[in-house]
N, C-alpha and C positions, 0 to 999 in steps of 0.2 A: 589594462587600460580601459577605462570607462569612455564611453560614446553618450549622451544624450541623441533621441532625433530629432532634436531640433538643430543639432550639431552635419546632419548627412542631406547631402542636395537631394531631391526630393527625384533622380534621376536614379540617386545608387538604391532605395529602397522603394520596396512595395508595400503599398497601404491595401489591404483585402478588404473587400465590399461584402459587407455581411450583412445578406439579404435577412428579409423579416416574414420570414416563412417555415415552414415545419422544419424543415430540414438544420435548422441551427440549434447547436448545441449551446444551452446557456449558462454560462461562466459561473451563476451564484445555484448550479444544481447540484446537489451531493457528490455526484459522480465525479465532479470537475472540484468540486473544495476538499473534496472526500471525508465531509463532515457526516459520518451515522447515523442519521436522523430521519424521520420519516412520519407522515401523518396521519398514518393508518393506526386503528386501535389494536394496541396488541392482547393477547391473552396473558393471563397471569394463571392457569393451569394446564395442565395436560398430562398424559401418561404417553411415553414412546411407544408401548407395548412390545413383545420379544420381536427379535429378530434372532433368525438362526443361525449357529456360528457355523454351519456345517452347508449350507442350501443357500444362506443368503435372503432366504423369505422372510417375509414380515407377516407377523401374525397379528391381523385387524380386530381381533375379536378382544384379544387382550390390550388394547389402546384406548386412550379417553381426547376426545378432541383433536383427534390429528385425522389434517382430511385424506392425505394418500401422504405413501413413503416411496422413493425410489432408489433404486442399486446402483451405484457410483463404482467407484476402481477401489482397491485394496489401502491406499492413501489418496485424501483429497486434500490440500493446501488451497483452493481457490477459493472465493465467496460467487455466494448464486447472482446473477441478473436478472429483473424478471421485468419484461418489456413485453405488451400488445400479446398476452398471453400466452408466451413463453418464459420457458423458466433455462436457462446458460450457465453450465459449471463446468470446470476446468476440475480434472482429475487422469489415474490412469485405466488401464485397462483390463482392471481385474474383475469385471463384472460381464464383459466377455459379450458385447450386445451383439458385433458383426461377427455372422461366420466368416469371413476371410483372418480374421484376426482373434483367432480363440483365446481364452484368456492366461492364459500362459504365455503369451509375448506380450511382451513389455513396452508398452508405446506411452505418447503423451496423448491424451485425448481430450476434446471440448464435447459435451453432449447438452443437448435441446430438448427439454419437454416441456407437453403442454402443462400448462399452470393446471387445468380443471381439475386432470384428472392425473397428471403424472408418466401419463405414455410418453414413451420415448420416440422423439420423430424425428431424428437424425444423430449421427456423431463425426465428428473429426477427427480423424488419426495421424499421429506423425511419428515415424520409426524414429529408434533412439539414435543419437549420434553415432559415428562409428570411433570415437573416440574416448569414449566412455565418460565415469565417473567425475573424469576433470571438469568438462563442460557440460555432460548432463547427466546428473547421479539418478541412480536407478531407483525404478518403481515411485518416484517422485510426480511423474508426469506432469500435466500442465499446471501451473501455479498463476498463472497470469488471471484476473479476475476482465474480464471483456466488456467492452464497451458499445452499447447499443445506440445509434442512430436510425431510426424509419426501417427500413429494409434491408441494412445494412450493419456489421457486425467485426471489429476487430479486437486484438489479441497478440499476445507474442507466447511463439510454441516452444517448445521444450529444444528447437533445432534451431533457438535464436534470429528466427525469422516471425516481420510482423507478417500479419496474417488479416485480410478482407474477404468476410465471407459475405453472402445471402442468406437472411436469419432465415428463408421457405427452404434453405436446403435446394433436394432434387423434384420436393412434395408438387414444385409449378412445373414440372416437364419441361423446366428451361436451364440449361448451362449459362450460368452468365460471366460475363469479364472475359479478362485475356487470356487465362488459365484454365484450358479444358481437360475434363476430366476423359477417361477410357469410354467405350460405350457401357460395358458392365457396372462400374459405380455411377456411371451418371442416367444408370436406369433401374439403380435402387433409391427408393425415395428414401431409405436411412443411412445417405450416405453426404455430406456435406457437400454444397456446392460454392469450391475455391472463387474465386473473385479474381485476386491476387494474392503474393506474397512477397515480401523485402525481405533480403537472406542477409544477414549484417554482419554475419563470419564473413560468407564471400565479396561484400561489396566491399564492407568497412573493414574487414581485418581486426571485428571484433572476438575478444575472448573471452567467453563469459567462465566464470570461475564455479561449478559444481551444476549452476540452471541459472535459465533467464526468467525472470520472475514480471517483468513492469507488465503493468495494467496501465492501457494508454490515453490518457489526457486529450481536449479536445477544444478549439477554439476558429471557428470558420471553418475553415477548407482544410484549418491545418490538424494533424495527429502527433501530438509532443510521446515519445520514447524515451526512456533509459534504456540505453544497452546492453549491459549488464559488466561490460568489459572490468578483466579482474588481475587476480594473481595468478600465478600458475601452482604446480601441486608442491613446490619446494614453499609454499607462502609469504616467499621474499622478493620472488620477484614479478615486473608485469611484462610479457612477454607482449605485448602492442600496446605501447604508453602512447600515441600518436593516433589510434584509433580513438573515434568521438564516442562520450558518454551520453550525452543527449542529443538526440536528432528531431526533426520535425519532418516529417512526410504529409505530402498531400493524399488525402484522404479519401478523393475517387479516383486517383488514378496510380498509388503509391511510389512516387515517382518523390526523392530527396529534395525538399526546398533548400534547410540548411545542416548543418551539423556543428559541437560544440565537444572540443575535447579539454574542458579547462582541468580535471583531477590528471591530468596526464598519469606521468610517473611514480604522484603521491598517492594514489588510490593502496587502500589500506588492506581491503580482503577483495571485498567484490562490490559490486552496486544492483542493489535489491530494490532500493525505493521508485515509488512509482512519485511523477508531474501532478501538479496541483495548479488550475485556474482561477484566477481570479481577476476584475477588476478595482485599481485602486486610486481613488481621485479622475478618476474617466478615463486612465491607462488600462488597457488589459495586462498581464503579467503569465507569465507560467514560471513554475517556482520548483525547483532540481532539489533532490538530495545529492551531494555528491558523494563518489567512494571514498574520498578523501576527510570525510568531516566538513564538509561544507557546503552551507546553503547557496545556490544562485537561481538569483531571477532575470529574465530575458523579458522582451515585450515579445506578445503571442500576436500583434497580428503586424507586427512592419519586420522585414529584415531585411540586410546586405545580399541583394539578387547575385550583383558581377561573383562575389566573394562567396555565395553559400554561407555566409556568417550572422547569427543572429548578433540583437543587438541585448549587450547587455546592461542589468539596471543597478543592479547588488548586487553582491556577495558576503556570505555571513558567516565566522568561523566555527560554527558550534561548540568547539573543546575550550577549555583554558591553554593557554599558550603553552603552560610547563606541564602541562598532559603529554605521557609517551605512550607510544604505539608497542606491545609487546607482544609477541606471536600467541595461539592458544588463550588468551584473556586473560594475560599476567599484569597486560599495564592499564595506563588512566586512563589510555586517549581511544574514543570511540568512533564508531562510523553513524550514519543515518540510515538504520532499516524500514523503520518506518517512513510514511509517505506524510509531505509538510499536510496540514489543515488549514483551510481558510475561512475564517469565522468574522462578518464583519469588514473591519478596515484594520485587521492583524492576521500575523502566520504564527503557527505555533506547529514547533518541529521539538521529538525528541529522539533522543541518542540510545545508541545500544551497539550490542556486539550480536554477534550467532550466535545462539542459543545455550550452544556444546561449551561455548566460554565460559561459562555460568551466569549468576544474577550478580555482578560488579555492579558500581554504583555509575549511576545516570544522572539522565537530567531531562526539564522542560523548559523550549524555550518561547517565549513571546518576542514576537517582534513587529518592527513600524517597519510596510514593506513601500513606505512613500518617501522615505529618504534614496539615496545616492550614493555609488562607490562603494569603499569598504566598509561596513554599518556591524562588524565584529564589536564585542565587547572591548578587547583590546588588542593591541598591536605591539608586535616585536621589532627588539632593536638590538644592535651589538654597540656596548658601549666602548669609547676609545679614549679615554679624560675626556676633556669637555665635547669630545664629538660622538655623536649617534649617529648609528649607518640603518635602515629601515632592513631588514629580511625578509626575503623572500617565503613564502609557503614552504613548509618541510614533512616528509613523508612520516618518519618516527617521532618530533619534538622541533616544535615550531623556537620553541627557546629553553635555551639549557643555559642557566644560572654560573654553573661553574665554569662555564665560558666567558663572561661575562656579556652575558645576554638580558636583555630584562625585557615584561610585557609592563606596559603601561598603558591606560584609559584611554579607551580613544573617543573626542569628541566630536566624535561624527557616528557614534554609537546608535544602532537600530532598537536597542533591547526596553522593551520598556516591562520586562519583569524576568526572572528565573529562578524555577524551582528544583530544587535538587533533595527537597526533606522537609519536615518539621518536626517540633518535638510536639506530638501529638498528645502525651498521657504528662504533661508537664513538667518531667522531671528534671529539665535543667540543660539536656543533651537531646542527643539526636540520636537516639540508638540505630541498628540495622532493620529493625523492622519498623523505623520510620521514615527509611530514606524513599529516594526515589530512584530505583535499580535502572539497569537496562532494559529497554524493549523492544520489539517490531512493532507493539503495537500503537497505534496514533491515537489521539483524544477524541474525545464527540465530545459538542457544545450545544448546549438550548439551556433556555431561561436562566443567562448571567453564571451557570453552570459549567465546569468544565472535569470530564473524568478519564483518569489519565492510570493503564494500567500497568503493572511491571511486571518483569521475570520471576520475580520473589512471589506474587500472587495478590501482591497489593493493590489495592486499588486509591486512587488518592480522587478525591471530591475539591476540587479548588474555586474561589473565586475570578473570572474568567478576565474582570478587569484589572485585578493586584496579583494573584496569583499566593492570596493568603488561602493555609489550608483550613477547609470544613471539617474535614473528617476521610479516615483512611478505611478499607476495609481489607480484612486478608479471608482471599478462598483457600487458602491451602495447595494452590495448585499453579502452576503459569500458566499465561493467557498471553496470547498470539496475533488475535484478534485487537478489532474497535468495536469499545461497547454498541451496540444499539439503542439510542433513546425515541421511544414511540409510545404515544396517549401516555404521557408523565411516568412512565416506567424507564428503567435501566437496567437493559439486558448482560449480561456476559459468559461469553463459553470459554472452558479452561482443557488443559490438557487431559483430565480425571475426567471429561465428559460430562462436568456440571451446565448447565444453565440458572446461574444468579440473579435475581429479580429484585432491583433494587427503587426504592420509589424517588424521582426525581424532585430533591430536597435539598436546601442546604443545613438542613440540622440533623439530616439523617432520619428523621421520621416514617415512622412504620416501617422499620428495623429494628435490628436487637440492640442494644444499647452496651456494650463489652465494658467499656473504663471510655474517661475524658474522649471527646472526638477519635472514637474509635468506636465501628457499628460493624455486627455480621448481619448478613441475608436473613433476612426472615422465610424468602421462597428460595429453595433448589431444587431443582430438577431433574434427575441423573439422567442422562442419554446413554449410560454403558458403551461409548466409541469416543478419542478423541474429539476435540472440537478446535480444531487450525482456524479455520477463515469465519468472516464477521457475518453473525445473524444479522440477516434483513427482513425489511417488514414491507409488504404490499397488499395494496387490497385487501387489507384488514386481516393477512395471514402471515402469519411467522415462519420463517422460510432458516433452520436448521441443519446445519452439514455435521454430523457427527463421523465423522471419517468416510464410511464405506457406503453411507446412507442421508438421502436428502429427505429429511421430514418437513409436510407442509401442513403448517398446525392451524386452525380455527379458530376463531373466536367464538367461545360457547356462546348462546344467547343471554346467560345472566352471569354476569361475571363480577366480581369485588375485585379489590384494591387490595395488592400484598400486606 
């Protein structure tokens, strides 16, 4: 059921006053559209230089334009932060910085350093669950990419709790929040200073399936989450369908405004995707992936106080209706790993499965997030002769045919484009290495531009208002990540540890020209370690997570165009 609030007495919801001062986080900043983009000039060379596979040291002698490297955990999945010069990555703890926790224990960790130079000036640790694998698969440690406001820093940890810290750590001589630390860690200044935490196993009776991943959204006072809540290890069933997937916590005192458990029982594997802000038409919006394959949007700054209920605005199916759901990645129907993009006065979300599924075929969606209601492409029905009965959401196959079910157009449809493929070399069809695969990862958009990358290695160049294709490109490799687009470049790190520099183009220029709208990299760059989470750019430096290792590149002083 849809609510407008112009529909709820101005007694059952709360309108939050969102002061105009440092402290507010603004709706159209990358962090909150989670659009990759950035104004800083990036570099178009460099050399890594070795690293030792044996010590972990980086040898500076043998490097060209990178201004320091730093030692991360043994796998990193997060992307860096880099706020009031600190640099924030989520990883684990096989770099072994506290002695209380040598690196042979296996935690999830958040670590802080300074931008300048790369010293390490705090970390976070949180032990592994005591229930293993299910809920938090090992040596994965913290995947949550953290959100910086002022002085202030959250996250969600490997132990499915959000997490408020103090980005000074112990460095002020001061314990702050309601969470004190021992005297011993809270008199090592490399040791994080808690704030709070929201533990959402124990409050919500959440179950996150393998790790809890969201990186959390931000709008006023409030902190939008994804849960994580999933399957259990038979992959059939959800053992807490009644626990909420999306929450909003207030954000200085992490105390539950509302909670939203609409994927209930249909949630398909687990839920990975992180909240996206936006305002649309002079509504503010925060926009859900669900576990279910389904986009929702809530208003981010009114909700149902009595009820703890937000209000919702949309909902959007992402599958086709006759998509099935098949365990291991045998069928059509997909989930949302990636996090929606807000570009403008459109969302654009695409679909994928885990990884382990393989590269099955996907999709990109556009959509109009200033309609109302159900805004799916189409809608299912069980036909009876001349009568149609509406169906409800369904966990494996929203409509099966040989039941006599049918999806039909709905016109109250959000979609104002979807790409799934082109036939890029002409030939008539759409072959496999034209489509558009599964992915985690989300698009980045500038200049009418929009690049969108898949499990297969492709990269697809679309136009951002039709969603007709430019040109595709294949690295060879999968990619995890959202490109980075900074000073007309487009960056991308692939599992093979490349970095692709592509020039931001819609005809491909200053690239290799392969056949018909098909271009390879003119620049790569091997980092020799995976590359999981999204290069970002600040203050004119390229900020690089090659697995075990954060390289912080420079901008030479003369530098040319790829």
């Amino acid at each position: 059921m849809f609510s407008s609030i112009r529909r709820n007495s101005p007694s059952q919801l709360l309108l939050l006053v969102i002061c105009a001062h440092a402290t507010f986080c603004s709706a159209h900043d990358p962090a909150q559209t989670r659009n990759n983009t950035s104004d800083s000039r990036g570099p178009s060379e460099w050399a890594p230089g070795k690293v030792s596979s044996r010590t972990g040291e980086w040898d500076r002698h043998s490097s060209r334009n990178v201004k320091w490297v730093a030692r991360l955990g043994s796998q990193t999945w997060s992307s860096p932060v880099v706020a009031e010069g600190r640099v924030y990555i989520g990883t684990n703890n096989g770099g072994g910085h506290l002695e209380r926790y040598p690196r042979n224990v296996d935690l999830g960790c958040l670590l802080c350093f300074n931008s300048a130079d790369g010293r390490l000036l705090w970390q976070y640790s949180a032990e592994k669950l005591a229930s293993g694998r299910v809920n938090d698969w090992p040596m994965f440690g913290i995947r949550s990419t953290p959100l910086v406001i002022n002085d202030r820093l959250w996250f969600v940890d490997n132990q499915c709790r959000v997490v408020c810290l103090d980005t000074q750590g112990f460095t002020d001589g001061e314990d702050d929040g309601p969470v004190k630390a021992s005297p011993e860690i809270a008199a090592d200044s490399r040791e994080a200073d808690v704030v709070w935490q929201f533990d959402m196993m124990k409050v919500l009776n959440v179950y996150p399936h393998n790790w809890s991943t969201c990186s959390p959204a931000s709008f006023g006072d409030l902190l939008f989450v994804t849960t994580g809540n999933g399957v259990d290890e038979s992959h059939i069933q959800v053992p807490s369908p009644d626990a909420p997937s999306f929450i909003a916590i207030n954000r200085r005192t992490g105390s539950l405004a509302w909670s939203d458990s609409s994927p209930g029982e249909n949630i398909l594997h687990g839920q990975w995707s992180s909240p996206a802000v936006g305002v649309f038409d002079g509504v503010p919006q925060v926009i859900f992936g669900g576990g279910d394959g389904w986009v929702y949007s809530f208003r981010a700054d009114r909700w149902d106080i009595a009820e703890r209920r937000p209000v919702l605005l949309w909902k959007f199916d992402a599958n086709p209706k006759t998509s099935r759901w098949i365990i291991n990645g045998r069928g059509t129907r997909n989930n949302i790993l990636a996090s929606p993009v807000i570009h403008g006065q459109q969302v654009f979300v695409a679909v994928g499965q885990n990884a382990e599924h393989g590269d099955g075929d996907g999709g990109l969606w556009c959509i109009d997030p200033t309609r109302h209601g159900d805004i799916s492409s189409e809608l299912a029905f069980r036909v009876d002769g001349d009568k149609q009965t509406a169906l409800p959401p369904r966990r494996l196959q929203a409509v099966n045919t040989d039941a006599g079910e049918v999806a039909t157009s709905n016109p109250n449809s959000g979609v104002v484009w979807h790409y799934t493929g082109a036939d890029a070399n002409g030939d008539g069809k759409v072959d496999d290495d034209e489509k558009m695969h599964r992915t985690t990862s989300r698009p980045t958009i500038a200049n009418g531009l929009l690049f969108a990358p898949d499990y297969y290695g492709l990269v697809h160049c679309l136009d951002v208002q039709t969603g007709r294709l430019h040109w595709t490109c294949d690295l060879f490799a999968c990619t995890y990540a959202a490109p980075l687009i900074a000073d007309s470049r487009v960056y991308l790190g692939d599992e093979d540890g490349d970095v692709a520099i592509l020039k931001l183009s819609a005809d491909g220029s200053e690239s290799t020209q392969v056949d018909k709208n098909i271009v390879a990299p003119r620049v790569e760059i091997s980092m020799d370690r995976c590359i999981y989470g999204d290069i970002v750019a600040a203050d004119d430096v390229l900020y690089v997570v090659a697995n075990t290792h954060l390289f912080a590149i420079s901008q030479p002083a003369k530098d040319s165009d790829p």
